[in-house]
N, C-alpha and C positions, 0 to 999 in steps of 0.2 A: 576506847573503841577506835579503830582503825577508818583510815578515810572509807575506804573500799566497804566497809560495813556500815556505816551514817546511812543516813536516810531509809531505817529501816530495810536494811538489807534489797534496797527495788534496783538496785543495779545488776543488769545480768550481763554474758559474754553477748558477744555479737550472735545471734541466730538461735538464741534458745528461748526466745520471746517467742507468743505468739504473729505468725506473718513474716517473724526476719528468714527465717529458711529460706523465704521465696523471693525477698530482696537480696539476699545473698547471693543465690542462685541467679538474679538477674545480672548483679554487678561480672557475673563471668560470664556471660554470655559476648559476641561479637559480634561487629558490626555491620555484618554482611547478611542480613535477611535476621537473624535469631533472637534478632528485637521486636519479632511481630509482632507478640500481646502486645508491647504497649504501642510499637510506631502503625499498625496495621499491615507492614508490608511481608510476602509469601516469604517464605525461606527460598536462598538460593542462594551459589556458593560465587562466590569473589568473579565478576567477568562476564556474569552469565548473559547478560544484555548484549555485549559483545560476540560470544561465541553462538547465542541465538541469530545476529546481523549473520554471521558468517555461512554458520551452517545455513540457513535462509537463500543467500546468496547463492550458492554451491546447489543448493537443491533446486531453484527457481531454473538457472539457466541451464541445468543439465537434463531436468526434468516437464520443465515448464509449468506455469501458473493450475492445471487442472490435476497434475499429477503429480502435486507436492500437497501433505497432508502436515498439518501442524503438528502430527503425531509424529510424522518421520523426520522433521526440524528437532524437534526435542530431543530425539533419539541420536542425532546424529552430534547436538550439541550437548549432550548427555545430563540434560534437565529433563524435569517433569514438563506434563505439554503444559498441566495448568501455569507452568512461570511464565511461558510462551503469552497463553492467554492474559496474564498478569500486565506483562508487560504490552503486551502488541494490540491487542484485541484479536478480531477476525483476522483470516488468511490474507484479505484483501488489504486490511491494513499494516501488518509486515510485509508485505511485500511493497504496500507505499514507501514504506520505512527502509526498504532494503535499497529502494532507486531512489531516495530523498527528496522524493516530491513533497513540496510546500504546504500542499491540498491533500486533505480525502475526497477522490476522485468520486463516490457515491452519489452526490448531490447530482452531478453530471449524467452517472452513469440512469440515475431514477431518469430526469429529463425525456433523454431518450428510451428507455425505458416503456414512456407514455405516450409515446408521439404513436399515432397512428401508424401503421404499415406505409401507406402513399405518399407519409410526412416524413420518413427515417433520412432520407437526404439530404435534407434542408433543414432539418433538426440537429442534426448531428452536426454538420456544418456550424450552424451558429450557435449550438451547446457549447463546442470543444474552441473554437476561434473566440468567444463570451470569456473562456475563460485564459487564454492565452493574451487576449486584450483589459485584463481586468489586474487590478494591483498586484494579485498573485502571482500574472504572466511571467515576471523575470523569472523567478524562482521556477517555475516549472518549464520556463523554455533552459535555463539553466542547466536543471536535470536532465534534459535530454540531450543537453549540449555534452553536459559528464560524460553521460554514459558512451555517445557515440566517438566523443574525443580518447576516453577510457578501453574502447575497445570492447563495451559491454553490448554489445549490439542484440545477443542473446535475449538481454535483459529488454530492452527497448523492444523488438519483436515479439516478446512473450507479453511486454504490456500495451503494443496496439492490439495485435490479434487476439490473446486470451483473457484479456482483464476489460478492457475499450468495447470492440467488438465482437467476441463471441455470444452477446447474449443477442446480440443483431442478427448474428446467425442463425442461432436457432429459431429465429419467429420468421426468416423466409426461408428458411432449407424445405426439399420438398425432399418427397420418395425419391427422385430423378434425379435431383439435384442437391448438395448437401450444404450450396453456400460457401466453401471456402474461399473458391475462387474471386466469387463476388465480392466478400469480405477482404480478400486480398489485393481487388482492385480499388475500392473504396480505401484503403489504409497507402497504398502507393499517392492517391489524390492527396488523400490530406497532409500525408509526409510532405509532400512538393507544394501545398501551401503553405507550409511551417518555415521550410528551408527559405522559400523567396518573398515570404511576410515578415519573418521572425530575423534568421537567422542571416538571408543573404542581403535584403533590403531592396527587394526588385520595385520597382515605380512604375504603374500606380498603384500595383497590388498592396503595396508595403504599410499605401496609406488609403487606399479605400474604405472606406463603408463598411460595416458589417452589412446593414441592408443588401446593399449591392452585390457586397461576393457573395453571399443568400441566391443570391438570384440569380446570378451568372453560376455558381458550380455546383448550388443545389441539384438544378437538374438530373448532373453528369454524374452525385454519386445514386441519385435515385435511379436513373436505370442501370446502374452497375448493379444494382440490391434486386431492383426486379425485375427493369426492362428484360426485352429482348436481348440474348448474348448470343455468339456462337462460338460456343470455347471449344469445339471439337477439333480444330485446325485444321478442315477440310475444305 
């Protein structure tokens, strides 16, 4: 009797057992998403993290934060949207990902969120200066340091006024008034805190108080929000 026949003939080729088919099958699969069954991760082809950043990118600034749909990312970086969602989450969080902020901005954004109407100045104020002061700060004064040295200023613009601010708008816009403006002067204030707290290191702003600048520019973005304006330039 031959080696190959001992043991009762229970020696078989590779894949004609029951289950090797499908180990078989696994051994050729690649390393780029097609290991899902066992690793859990979505199929998607070599890059695709990368060409989702890009297309992101491209759509954010040309389009801006309300009229980019995760569906037309996908489409443009020619995945499925669910890779999108795989990898990113929400729209709000690729587009954190796309200007490399340290934070999800959410926590911030609920805050204010909750502040009363009468409170949105003084909220906002020490919601967003909270977090520019707090461990995180470098990393997100950073970011904005990128983008405007980067030349992205699109980007930076589309994430005060469309991602920061626009939900502030919509809870004082009136029939009359739609709020941009207002939103537009509050994001001027707080740019010009950033630069001479943050970035240029003006004194004594650079080192004051949160309390304090609370209370010194609270005010000015509260009636930018609701006071009295007269934007008609008459």
């Amino acid at each position: 009797m031959s080696a190959a026949e001992s043991g009762g003939g229970r020696r078989q080729k590779v894949g004609s057992g029951p289950g090797e088919p499908e180990v078989a099958a696994r051994a050729n699969t690649t390393d780029d998403g097609e290991r899902s069954a066992r690793s859990g991760r979505r199929p998607g082809r070599s890059g695709a993290k990368d060409a989702i950043l890009a297309a992101a990118r491209t759509r954010f600034a040309e389009h801006g934060f309300d009229k980019t749909s995760i569906r037309a990312v996908a489409t443009d970086a020619g995945v499925d949207p669910a890779l999108v969602h795989h990898y990113f989450g929400t729209k709000q969080q690729l587009f954190t990902a796309v200007v490399q902020l340290p934070i999800d901005p959410e926590a911030t954004l609920r805050l204010i969120a909750d502040a009363p109407v009468d409170q949105l100045g003084e909220t906002i104020l020490r919601a967003v200066v909270g977090v520019w002061d707090s461990p995180a700060g470098p990393g997100v004064v950073a970011a904005f340091r990128s983008m405007i040295a980067g030349g992205d200023l699109t980007l930076a613009r589309t994430f005060v006024l469309e991602v920061v601010l626009e939900r502030v708008r919509h809870r004082i816009a009136t029939p009359e008034d739609d709020g941009r403006a207002r939103v537009a002067l509050v994001a001027s204030q707080m740019m010009g805190v950033l630069m001479a707290r943050k970035l240029i290191g003006v004194e004594p702003l650079a080192s004051m108080p949160l309390p304090a600048l609370v209370a010194a520019v609270g005010p000015t973005l509260q009636r930018y929000l609701t006071g009295p304006l007269d934007l008609s330039g008459d």
